[in-house]
C-alpha angles and dihedrals in degrees: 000000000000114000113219106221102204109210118227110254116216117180119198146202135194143032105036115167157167110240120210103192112194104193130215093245103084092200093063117087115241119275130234130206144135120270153137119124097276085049101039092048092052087043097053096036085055085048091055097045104275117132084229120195117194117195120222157146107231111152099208082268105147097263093058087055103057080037090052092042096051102043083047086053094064090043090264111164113243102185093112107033092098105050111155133289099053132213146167128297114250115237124200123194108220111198108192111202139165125225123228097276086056100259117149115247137177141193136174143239129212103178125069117260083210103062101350097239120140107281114238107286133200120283123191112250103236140221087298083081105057106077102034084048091038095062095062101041093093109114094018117147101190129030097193115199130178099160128044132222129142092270096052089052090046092054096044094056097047079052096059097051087064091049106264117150101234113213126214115199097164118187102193134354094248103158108023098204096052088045096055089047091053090049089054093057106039124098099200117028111196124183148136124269102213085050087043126002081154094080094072088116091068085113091058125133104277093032133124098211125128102157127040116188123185115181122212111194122233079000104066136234141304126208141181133180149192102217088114139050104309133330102329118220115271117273125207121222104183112213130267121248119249117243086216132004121220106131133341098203115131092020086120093060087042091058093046095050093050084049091057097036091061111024094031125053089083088072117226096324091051098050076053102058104036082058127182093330089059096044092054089040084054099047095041080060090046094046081051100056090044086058095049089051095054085081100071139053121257129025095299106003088146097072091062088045096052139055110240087255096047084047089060099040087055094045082053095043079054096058104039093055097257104112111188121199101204121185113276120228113177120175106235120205139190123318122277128233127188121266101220114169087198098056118118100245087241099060121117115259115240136229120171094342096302117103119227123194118263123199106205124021114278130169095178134142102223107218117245 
C-alpha cells in the first residue's frame, strides 16, 4: 500500500523581487534571481519540501519573467504572482564588496545606474487578491507576510480561521494601524533588532503571538514564547560559525524558513504541541542554514552551487559541530542589465558600472 505524503503549503505576501548581484570578482558576470524575503522564504520552503504560493502583482515585464522562471525552477507555485492590478517587478542592485581587512560587505541600490530614475518598488497586492487567494487557503499551514495592506491582513486572517500559523517578519512600522493589527493576529513575530528593537510588545495581552523571535546578528538570536503557562523569559541561541564567509546577505530568510520547515508544517496545533523543544530545535536548524548561506553570493546562491543531498549533509555537519568548506562551483551566466521602464530607449546598457553601447532599445533582464 502506497502511503500519500502530504507536503506542508505555506502562502506568502510582501517583498518579491528581482535581485541584480553584483559580486566582488570583477571578472564574473552579474548575477540574476529572484529575491526579495517573501521570495527567498517560498523559495527556500519549496527547496526544503514545502508546495510554496507567493502572492503578486508582476505584469510579464522582464523582470517578472527571470523572477517567474526562477521561482518555477525550485517547484514554487506560481498560480498568484500575477493578481490584478498589475505592476512592475521590483528590481534591487546588490553590490558585494570587501573592507579593507578582507570582510565581505553589501549594500543596495534603488535607482538605475542607466538613467538614474527610481528602479521598480514593491506595491501591496489589493483587495483583487482576497477571494481568488481565499478559495484556496483551506488546509495552509503557514500564511507568511512581510508587507502590510488591507488585503495581506485580510488574508492572513482567513488564513488563521482555518489554523494556519500566520508569520509576521516586519521590516519597518510604516503604517502604524495596519502594524499593530497584524501584530494582533500573528502567531510568530520575527525581526531584526537593529531594524526593530520597538516591537518588543508583540507578547502583549490581545495578542496572537506564541513565538517571538528577535534576531542579533553576529550575536545570535533571542526568543521567547507563549506554549506554556504565560510569556516565558527570553532564551539566547549564539550563532553558528560559518564555515566560509562571502556574503551574509539573505541568512535571515534562510533562518525563517528553517523555523517554519521544522516547527511549522503542523499549522497552529502542531507548533502547540511540539512546544519549546521543538521551537529551539527549529531555529538551531534555522541558525544552521543562515551559516551555511553565508558561503555564496546573493541571497541563496547555495542552492545553485549543491545538490539537494550535499546540501543536507553540510546543514548536519553544522549542527553537529563539524563545519566542511567544500569547493564552490556556481554556474555563472550572461551578464544582467538592468530592466528600467523609465530609461530612454538610447541609453548604454550597463554592466558593473561601466556602459557599453546597445544597438536597438532593450530593457531586458538578461537571465543569469
Amino acid at each position: 500500500m502506497t502511503t500519500i505524503v502530504r507536503r506542508p503549503k505555506v502562502f506568502g505576501v510582501g517583498l518579491i523581487a528581482l535581485d541584480l548581484v553584483i559580486g566582488a570578482d570583477a571578472k564574473l558576470p552579474v548575477q540574476s534571481w529572484a529575491g526579495g524575503t517573501c521570495g527567498n522564504v517560498m523559495a527556500i520552503l519549496a527547496y526544503l519540501g514545502w508546495n510554496a504560493f507567493p502572492i503578486a502583482r508582476m505584469n510579464g515585464d522582464p523582470a517578472s519573467d527571470r523572477v517567474r522562471a526562477d521561482l518555477g525552477r525550485w517547484g514554487v507555485q506560481l498560480d498568484f504572482t500575477s493578481c490584478i492590478p498589475t505592476g512592475h517587478t521590483p528590481i534591487i542592485i546588490q553590490q558585494i564588496r570587501r573592507d579593507r581587512d578582507g570582510f565581505p560587505t553589501h549594500r543596495f541600490l534603488w535607482s538605475c545606474p542607466r538613467c538614474g530614475q527610481r528602479l521598480p518598488s514593491f506595491k501591496a497586492v489589493t483587495q483583487d487578491a482576497v477571494e481568488p487567494v481565499a478559495a484556496v487557503l483551506q488546509g495552509t499551514a503557514v500564511f507568511f507576510m512581510d508587507r502590510l495592506s488591507r488585503a495581506a491582513l485580510t488574508l492572513a486572517a482567513r488564513a488563521s480561521a482555518d489554523g494556519a500559523i500566520v508569520v509576521f517578519e516586519p521590516s519597518g512600522k510604516s503604517d502604524e494601524k495596519l502594524f499593530g493589527e497584524a501584530l494582533q493576529l500573528a502567531h510568530i513575530v520575527k525581526y531584526a533588532d537593529q531594524r526593530l528593537s520597538t516591537a518588543g510588545d508583540a507578547m502583549q495581552s490581545g495578542n496572537a503571538t506564541l513565538v517571538e523571535v528577535q534576531t542579533l546578528g553576529a550575536k545570535g538570536l533571542r526568543y521567547r514564547h507563549r506554549l506554556g503557562r504565560g510569556v516565558s523569559d527570553w532564551t539566547h541561541l549564539d550563532s553558528i560559525a560559518a564555515p566560509r564567509l562571502v556574503d551574509t546577505c539573505g541568512s535571515g530568510d534562510w533562518c525563517t524558513a528553517g523555523l517554519l520547515a521544522k516547527a511549522a508544517g503542523g499549522g497552529r496545533v502542531g507548533l502547540r504541541s511540539g512546544g519549546q523543544e521543538a521551537v529551539h530545535h527549529a531555529l538551531r536548524y534555522g541558525q544552521a542554514l543562515a551559516a551555511w548561506n553565508c558561503g555564496f553570493e546573493g541571497a541563496r546562491g547555495g542552492m545553485y552551487a549543491f545538490e539537494r543531498q550535499a546540501f543536507n549533509n553540510q546543514v548536519e555537519n553544522l549542527l553537529k559541530g563539524r563545519p566542511s568548506s567544500p569547493p564552490v562551483k556556481v554556474k555563472a551566466g550572461p551578464s544582467a542589465s538592468v530592466a528600467c521602464p523609465a530609461c530612454p530607449p538610447d541609453r548604454p546598457r550597463i554592466t558593473r558600472g561601466r556602459p557599453t553601447p546597445t544597438r536597438r532599445p532593450s530593457t531586458k533582464a538578461h537571465a543569469a
